[in-house]
C-alpha positions, -999 to 999 in steps of 0.1 A, spaced: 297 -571 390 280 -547 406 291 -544 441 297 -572 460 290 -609 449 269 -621 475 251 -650 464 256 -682 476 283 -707 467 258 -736 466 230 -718 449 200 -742 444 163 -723 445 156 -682 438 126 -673 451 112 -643 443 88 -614 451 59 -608 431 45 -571 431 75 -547 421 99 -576 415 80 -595 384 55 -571 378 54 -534 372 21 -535 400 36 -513 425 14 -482 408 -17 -497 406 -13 -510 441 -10 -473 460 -38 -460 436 -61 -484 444 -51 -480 481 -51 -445 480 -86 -442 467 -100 -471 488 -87 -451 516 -104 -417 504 -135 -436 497 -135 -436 537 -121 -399 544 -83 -415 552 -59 -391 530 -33 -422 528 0 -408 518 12 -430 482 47 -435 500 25 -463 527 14 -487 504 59 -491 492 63 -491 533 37 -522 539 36 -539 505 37 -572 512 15 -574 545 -20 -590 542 -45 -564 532 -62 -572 565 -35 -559 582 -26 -529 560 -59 -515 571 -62 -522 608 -27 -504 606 -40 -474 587 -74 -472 604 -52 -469 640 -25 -447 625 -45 -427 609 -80 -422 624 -76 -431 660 -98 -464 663 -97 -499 658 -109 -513 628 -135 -540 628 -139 -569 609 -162 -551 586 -139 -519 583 -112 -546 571 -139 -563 544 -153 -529 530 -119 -513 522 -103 -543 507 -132 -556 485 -132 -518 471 -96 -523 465 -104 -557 451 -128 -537 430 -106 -511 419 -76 -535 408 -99 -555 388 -103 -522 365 -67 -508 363 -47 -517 333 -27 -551 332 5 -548 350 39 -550 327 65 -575 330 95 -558 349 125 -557 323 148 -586 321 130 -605 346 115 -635 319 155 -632 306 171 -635 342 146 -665 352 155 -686 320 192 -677 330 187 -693 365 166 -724 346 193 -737 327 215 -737 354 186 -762 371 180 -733 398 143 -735 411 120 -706 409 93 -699 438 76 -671 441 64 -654 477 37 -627 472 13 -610 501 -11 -611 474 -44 -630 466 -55 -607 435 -60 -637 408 -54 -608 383 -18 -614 388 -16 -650 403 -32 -663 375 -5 -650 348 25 -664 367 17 -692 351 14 -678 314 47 -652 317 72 -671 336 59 -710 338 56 -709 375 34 -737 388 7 -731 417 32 -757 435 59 -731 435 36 -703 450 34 -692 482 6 -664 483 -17 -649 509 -41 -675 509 -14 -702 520 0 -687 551 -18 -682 585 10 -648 590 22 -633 565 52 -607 560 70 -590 577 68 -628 596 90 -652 579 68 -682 579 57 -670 539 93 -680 535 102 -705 553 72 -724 540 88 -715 508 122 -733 513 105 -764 531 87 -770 500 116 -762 476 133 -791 496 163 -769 495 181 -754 528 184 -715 536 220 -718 528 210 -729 494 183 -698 484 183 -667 475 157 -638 476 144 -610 459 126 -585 472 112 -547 464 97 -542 498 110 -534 531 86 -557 548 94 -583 526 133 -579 530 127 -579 564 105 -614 562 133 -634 545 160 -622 566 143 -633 595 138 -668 574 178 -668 574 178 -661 535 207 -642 515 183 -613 502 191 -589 470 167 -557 477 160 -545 440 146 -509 447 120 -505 419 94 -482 443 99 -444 453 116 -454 488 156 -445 493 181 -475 494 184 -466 529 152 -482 541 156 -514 522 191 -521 538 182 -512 573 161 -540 568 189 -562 566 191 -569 524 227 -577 515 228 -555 485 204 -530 471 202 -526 430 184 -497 415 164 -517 391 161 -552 376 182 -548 343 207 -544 367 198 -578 390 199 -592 359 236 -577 350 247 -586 385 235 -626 381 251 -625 345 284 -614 361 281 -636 390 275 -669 370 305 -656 346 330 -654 373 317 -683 394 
C-alpha cells in the first residue's frame, strides 16, 4: 500500500474524472487553449488550463479575459474562443487511454462497485468513447451539459451520488485537477488526487484530496493493495 488506506470501509460507487484521469487529454487540452487564446493576443501560460481544468469553458474565459486583459468578457468573447477551441480539439490526435485505468475499473466491477464518471467537458470527441473503452453508459455521466454550475461547485457531484443511489459515505473520487478535488470535497467525498499534469502535489492536497499518487499505475497498485488487505 502506498501510503495510507483511505478508502472507505463500505465502498459502493467510484466515480471518476474524465480528462487526465481516463484519458491522456490534458495536452491537447492547454494546446488548444493556448492557441485559442493567442488567436486573440492572450499569451495564456500552459500551467492555467491544469489550474482550471474542470471549469466550464464559459467560465475559463471570462476568467482569463479579466485576469489577463483587464475587461469583461461578453457573451460573444465567451462563444468565439471556445468554438475555436472546439475547432482545434476536433483536429488533435485521439487521446490515449491512461495506463491501468480499463484494468483498475474491471477490478472495481467484479467487486459490484459502480462506475460514474464527472467531466467539465462537453467535447463528444471524448464523451462518445466512454462508452466504447470503459462501458460507461450516458446514465452514469455527469458532463457539462447536465449541470447548471459546474466545478469547483459540488453540485456536478452531488448530482452524481443522488443518481448512483449511493450515500457520500459510500463513494470515492478521483481526480487530476485542483478544481475538481476541490468540487468533491465540498460534495463530502473521500477523494484520491492522481497527479498526472505538470502541477506539484502541493496544490492538489491543499485542496483537500486525502492522498495524492504520482500516476495511475500506481492508483491502480494502491486499490490492488487495498482490496488484498481489506
Amino acid at each position: 500500500m502506498i501510503g495510507k488506506d483511505i478508502i472507505p470501509d463500505d465502498l459502493k460507487c467510484v466515480i471518476f474524472d474524465m480528462d487526465g484521469v481516463l484519458y491522456d487529454s490534458m495536452k491537447n487540452h492547454e494546446i488548444t487553449w493556448r492557441k485559442s487564446f493567442q488567436s486573440e493576443g492572450i499569451d495564456f501560460p500552459g500551467y492555467e488550463a491544469y489550474m482550471h481544468e474542470g471549469r466550464p469553458g464559459h467560465e475559463t474565459i471570462a476568467y482569463v479575459f479579466k485576469e489577463y486583459v483587464k475587461k469583461e468578457a461578453t457573451q460573444e468573447d465567451k462563444d468565439r474562443v471556445y468554438n475555436e477551441k472546439v475547432r482545434l480539439m476536433s483536429k488533435m490526435p485521439a487521446a490515449e487511454k491512461m495506463p491501468m485505468v480499463k484494468e483498475l475499473i474491471n477490478l472495481l466491477r467484479e467487486r459490484e462497485i459502480s462506475i460514474w464518471v464527472v467531466t467539465g467537458s462537453k467535447q463528444p470527441t471524448l464523451l462518445n468513447r466512454l462508452s466504447q473503452d470503459f462501458e460507461i453508459a450516458p446514465s452514469h455521466i455527469v458532463s457539462a451539459r447536465d449541470v447548471t454550475q459546474g466545478k469547483p461547485h459540488p453540485q456536478p457531484y452531488l448530482m452524481a451520488i443522488q443518481g448512483s443511489g449511493f450515500i457520500a459515505s459510500q463513494c470515492m473520487v478521483v481526480e487530476n485537477a485542483p478544481l475538481g478535488v476541490r468540487s468533491s470535497k465540498a460534495a463530502g467525498i473521500t477523494t484520491i488526487a492522481v497527479n498526472t499534469g505538470v502541477l506539484k502535489d502541493e496544490v492538489l492536497s491543499n485542496e483537500g484530496a486525502d492522498i495524492v499518487l504520482p500516476d495511475t499505475r500506481s492508483l491502480y497498485a494502491y486499490m490492488v493493495a487495498h482490496f488484498k488487505t481489506g
